[in-house]
C-alpha positions, 0 to 999 in steps of 0.5 A: 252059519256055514262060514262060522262051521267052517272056520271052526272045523279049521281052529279045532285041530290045531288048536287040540294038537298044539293043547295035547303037545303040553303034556310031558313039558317042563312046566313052572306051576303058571300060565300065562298069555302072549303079553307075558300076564299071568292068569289066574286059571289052574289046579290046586296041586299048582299052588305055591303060596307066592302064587296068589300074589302073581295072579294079573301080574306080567313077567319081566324077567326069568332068573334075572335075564330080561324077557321081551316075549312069551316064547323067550319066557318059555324056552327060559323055562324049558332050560331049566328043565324038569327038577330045576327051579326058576325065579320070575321078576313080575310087575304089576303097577309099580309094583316089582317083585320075584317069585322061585318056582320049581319046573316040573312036567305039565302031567296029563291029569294037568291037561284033562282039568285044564285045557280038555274042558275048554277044548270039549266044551267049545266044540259042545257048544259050536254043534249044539248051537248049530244043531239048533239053528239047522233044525228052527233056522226061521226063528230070531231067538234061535239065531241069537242063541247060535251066536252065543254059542259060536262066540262062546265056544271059538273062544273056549277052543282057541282058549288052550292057545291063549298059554302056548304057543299064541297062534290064536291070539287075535281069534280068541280076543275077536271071539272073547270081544263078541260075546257081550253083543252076542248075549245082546242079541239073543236079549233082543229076539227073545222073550219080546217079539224084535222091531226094526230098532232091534236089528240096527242096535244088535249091528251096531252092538257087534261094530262097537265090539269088534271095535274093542276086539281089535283094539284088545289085539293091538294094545295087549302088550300094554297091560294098563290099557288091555287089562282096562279092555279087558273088564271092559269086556267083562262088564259089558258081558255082565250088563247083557246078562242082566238086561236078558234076565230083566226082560225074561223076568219082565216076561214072565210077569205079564205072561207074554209067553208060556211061563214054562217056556220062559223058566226054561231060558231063565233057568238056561242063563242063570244056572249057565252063568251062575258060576262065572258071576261066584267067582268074580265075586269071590276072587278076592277071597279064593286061596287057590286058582279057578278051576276050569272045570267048575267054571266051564261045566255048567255053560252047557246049560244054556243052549240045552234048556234054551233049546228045549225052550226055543225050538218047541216054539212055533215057527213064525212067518215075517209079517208084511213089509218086516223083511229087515226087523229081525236081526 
């Protein structure tokens, strides 16, 4: 717990430098990763009609000169200049076509409902989830929920990073990879009391996923197989989810704990992830890009009401012989 503090404490500054450096730049109405994929998150106000089909596709080319990196992609934007115009040339599949957009200056109000919610948020997450584990450091459920907040909040700080300038790249895919096994792990401390099965599977969890951390790492500059990696990632995380919710349900039904204390971790989750799972389902149907603040917001949920749930828990002491059960 205290090397994870400490490398927080050591990716929080730069990374909210290198964030609040954007304000007053020439900016194109995109974001986009080191890969040069154009991402989905946003505001309204950066809506241009064309952009709903450049979403997940990757920058080729600007005004018709090839780019092989994200910073060339930049320093091409920032020629231009503020007033100016670009044309992107993205592909996606086999798919080539071109996208003009006007440069203008990434705003402060651009900052505050972009990157400022990643950059609150992960900090949010990194004290409470620490602030817990110091206060019921005995207790696996409490372990699990620090990993979730850890592995949450490290990849919502370097998340602003992920656009520019990519000092953090390796981190947040490693961070962003470790979410579903950190999910996992919560899911095996708690509501059913962990066995020795439970610490072995939580290890290999967290071996397989750093596995596909770093192969998200190697392989990103080939959007295939990264995107593939990528919902990978996601569909994992949405089976953790699941598998949590199901043993909490389960839980609940045969009164294996206090019901408040149960509704209390599920309501924790649901209302936590309930917004990611809206917008995975309707991203389809959505006209404009996904709001950071409405994604981010209620994640705050899961370790306040799984706080209040766990911590009011009575400490429990190792049963004879059990040294090695609790992950």
């Amino acid at each position: 717990m205290i090397g994870a503090v400490a490398l927080a404490a050591a990716v929080v500054v730069p990374c909210a430098r290198n964030a609040v450096a954007w304000i007053g730049r020439p900016f194109a109405g995109v974001l986009f990763a080191d890969n040069l994929i154009v991402v989905s998150i946003g505001r309204a106000s950066w809506r241009e009609p064309q952009l709903r089909r450049a979403e997940w596709a990757r920058i080729v080319a600007i005004d018709g000169t090839p780019v092989e990196t994200a910073a060339a992609a930049h320093a091409a934007i920032e020629r231009r200049g503020i007033g100016g115009e670009v044309t992107f040339t993205l592909r996606r599949g086999a798919e080539l076509f071109r996208v003009r957009l006007p440069v203008v200056a990434f705003a402060r109000r651009d900052f505050d409902e972009v990157f400022a919610p990643m950059l609150v948020m992960g900090v949010a997450l990194m004290v409470m989830g620490t602030l817990l584990a110091w206060l019921r450091p005995a207790l696996p459920e409490v372990r699990g929920l620090f990993a979730v907040c850890a592995s949450l909040g490290l990849m919502l700080v370097t998340g602003p990073d992920q656009y520019g300038p990519y000092r953090f790249t390796p981190l947040y895919l490693l961070a962003f990879a470790s979410v579903p096994p950190a999910v996992f792990h919560l899911a095996a401390t708690y509501p059913w009391r962990p066995g020795r099965w439970a610490g072995r599977a939580v290890v290999a969890a967290y071996a397989l996923f750093a596995v596909i951390g770093a192969l998200l790492i190697a392989l990103r500059f080939d959007p295939q197989v990264f995107l593939l990696l990528l919902y990978l990632v996601y569909f994992a995380l949405a089976n953790a989810l699941l598998l949590y919710m199901g043993s909490l349900v389960g839980a609940f039904a045969v009164r294996r704990r206090p019901r408040a204390e149960i509704s209390l971790a599920l309501a924790a989750v649901l209302a936590s992830s309930g917004t990611g799972v809206v917008a995975m389902v309707t991203y389809p149907l959505l006209t404009e890009p996904i709001s950071a603040i409405w994604l981010i917001a209620p994640i705050a949920l899961l370790p306040i009401l799984s706080g209040i749930a766990f911590v009011g828990l009575p400490s429990r002491a190792p049963r004879p012989g059990a040294a090695g059960e609790t992950p």
